[in-house]
N, C-alpha and C positions, 0 to 999 in steps of 0.2 A: 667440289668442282674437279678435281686432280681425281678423283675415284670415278669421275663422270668420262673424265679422258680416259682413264684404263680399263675401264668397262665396257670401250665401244669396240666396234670391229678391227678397227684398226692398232687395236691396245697390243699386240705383240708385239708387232714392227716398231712401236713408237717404245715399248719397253728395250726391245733390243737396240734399237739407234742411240736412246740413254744408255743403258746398260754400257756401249762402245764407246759414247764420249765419253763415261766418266769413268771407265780401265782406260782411256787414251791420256786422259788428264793426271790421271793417278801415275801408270806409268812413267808420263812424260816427268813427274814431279819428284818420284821415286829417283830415276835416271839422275836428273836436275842437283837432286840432296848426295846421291853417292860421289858423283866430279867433284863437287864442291866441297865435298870433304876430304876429297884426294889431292885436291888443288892446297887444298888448308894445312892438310901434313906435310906435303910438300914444301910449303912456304913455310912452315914452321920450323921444318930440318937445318934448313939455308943458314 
């Protein structure tokens, strides 16, 4: 079914729309783990 979606005409756009949510998600998650372990040394120096 998923090879029936990316097979059709529309399969770029719908690859690239994924493609950006899931670098947005990664990203944001990435961002997310680096604070929180700045946050972490931080409190741990105290």
């Amino acid at each position: 079914m998923l090879l029936d979606i990316f097979s059709s005409p529309i399969a770029f756009g719908a690859q690239l729309f994924w493609f950006i949510v899931v670098a947005l998600i990664g990203l944001g998650a990435g961002i997310s783990a680096i604070d929180s372990k700045k946050e972490f040394e931080k409190n741990k120096k105290d």
